[in-house]
C-alpha positions as CSV (number, residue, x, y, z in Angstrom):
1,X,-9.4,46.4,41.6
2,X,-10.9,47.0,38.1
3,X,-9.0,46.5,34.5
4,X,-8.5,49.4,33.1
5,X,-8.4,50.6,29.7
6,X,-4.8,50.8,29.2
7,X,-3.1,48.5,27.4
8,X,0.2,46.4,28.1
9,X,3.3,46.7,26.0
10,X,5.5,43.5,25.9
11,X,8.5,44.2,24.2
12,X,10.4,41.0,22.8
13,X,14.1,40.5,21.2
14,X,14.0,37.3,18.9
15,X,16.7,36.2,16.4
16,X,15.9,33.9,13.8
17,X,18.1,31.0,13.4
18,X,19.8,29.5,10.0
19,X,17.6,26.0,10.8
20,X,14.3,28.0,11.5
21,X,14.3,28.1,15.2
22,X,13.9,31.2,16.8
23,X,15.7,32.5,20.1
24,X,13.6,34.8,22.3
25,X,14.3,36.8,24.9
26,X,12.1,39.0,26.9
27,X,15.0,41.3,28.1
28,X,18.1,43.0,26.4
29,X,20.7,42.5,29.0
30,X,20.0,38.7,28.2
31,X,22.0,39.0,24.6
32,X,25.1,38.5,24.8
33,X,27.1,41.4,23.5
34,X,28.7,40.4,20.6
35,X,25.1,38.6,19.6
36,X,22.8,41.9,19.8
37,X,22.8,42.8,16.6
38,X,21.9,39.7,15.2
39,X,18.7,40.2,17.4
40,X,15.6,41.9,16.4
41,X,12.6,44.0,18.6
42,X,9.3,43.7,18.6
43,X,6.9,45.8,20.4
44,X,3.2,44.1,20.7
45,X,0.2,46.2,22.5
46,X,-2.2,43.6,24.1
47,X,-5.6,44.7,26.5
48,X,-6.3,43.2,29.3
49,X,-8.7,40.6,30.2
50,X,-11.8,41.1,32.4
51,X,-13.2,38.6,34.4
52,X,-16.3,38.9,31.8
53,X,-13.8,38.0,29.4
54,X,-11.5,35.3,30.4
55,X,-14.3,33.4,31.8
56,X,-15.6,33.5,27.9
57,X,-12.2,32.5,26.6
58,X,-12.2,29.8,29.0
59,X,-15.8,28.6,28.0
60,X,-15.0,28.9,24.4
61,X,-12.1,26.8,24.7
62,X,-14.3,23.8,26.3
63,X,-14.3,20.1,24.7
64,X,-16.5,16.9,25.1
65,X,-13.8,14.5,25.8
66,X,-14.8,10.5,24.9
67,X,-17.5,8.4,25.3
68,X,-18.5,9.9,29.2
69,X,-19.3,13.1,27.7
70,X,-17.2,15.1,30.0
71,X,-15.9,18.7,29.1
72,X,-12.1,20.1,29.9
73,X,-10.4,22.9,28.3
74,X,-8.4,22.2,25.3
75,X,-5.6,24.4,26.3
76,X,-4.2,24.8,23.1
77,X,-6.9,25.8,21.8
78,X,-7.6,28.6,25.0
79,X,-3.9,29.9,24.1
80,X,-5.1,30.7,21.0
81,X,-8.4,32.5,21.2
82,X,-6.4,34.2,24.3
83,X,-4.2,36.0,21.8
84,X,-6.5,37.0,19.1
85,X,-8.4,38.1,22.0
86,X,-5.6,40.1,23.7
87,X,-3.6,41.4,20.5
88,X,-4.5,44.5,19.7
89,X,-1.1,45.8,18.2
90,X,2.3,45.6,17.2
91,X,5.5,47.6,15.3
92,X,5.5,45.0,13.1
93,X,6.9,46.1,9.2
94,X,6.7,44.0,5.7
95,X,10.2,44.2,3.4
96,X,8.6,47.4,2.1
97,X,8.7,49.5,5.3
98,X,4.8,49.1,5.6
99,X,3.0,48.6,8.9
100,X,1.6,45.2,8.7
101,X,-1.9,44.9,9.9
102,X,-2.9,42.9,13.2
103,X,-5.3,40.6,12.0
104,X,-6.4,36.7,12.6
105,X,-4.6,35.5,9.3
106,X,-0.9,37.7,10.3
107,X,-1.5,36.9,14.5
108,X,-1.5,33.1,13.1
109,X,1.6,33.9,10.9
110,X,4.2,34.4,13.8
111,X,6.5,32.1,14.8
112,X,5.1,29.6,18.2
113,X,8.0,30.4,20.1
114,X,7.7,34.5,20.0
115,X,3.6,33.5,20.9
116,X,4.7,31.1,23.6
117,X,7.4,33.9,24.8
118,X,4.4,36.9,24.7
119,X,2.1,35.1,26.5
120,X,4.2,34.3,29.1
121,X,5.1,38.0,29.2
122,X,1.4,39.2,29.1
123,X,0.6,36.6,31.9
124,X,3.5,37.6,33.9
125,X,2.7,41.6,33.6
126,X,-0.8,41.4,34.1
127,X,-0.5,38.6,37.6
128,X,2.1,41.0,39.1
129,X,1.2,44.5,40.7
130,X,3.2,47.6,39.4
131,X,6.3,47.2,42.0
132,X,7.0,43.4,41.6
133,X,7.0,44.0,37.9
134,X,9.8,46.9,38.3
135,X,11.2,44.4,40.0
136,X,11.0,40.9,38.2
């Protein structure tokens, strides 16, 4: 019933593409055979939320919309703080070998569609009880 303190590991494949698109893929069977080694892992540590905590996110993410003064969540905007909220780590490397250090300025750096694809994941792992996920 309560989060705990363990984090959730979401581990992506992603290939970049000549034209700058990205292909991502939350599973390895999903690659082809003859494509998986143009395909690259990535391991990303994210907490949980709390109640406490995505009711904050949410609330943070609120917007005055027009003239009537009404507020809605800018989803965009929710999706973002969610991630710098949830983020906690990765096996991320620079050219040199070196870790690369999970802060604001790098989460910002990565590319939307391995964000869009983690997300997803992160959702996905933490709606679905331990079986159904085994399962899924």
């Amino acid at each position: 019933m309560f989060v705990g303190s363990e984090n959730i590991t979401v581990e992506l494949h992603y290939r970049k593409n000549k034209n700058g698109t990205v292909k991502v893929v939350r599973d390895v069977a999903e690659i082809p055979e003859i494509e998986k080694e143009k395909f690259q892992k990535v391991i990303l540590q994210m907490k949980p939320l709390t109640w406490k905590k995505y009711n904050e996110l949410q609330r943070s993410a609120m917007v005055t919309k027009g003239m009537t003064g009404s507020e809605d969540i800018d989803w965009l905007l929710y999706k973002e703080k969610k991630l710098l909220a949830v983020l906690v780590g990765w096996d991320s490397k620079d050219d040199k070998g070196q870790s690369v250090p999970v802060t604001p300025d790098n989460i910002y750096r990565i590319h939307p569609m391995i964000v869009e694809m983690a997300l997803n994941e992160f959702d996905r792992m933490t709606l679905l009880g331990e079986e159904e996920r085994k399962n899924s």
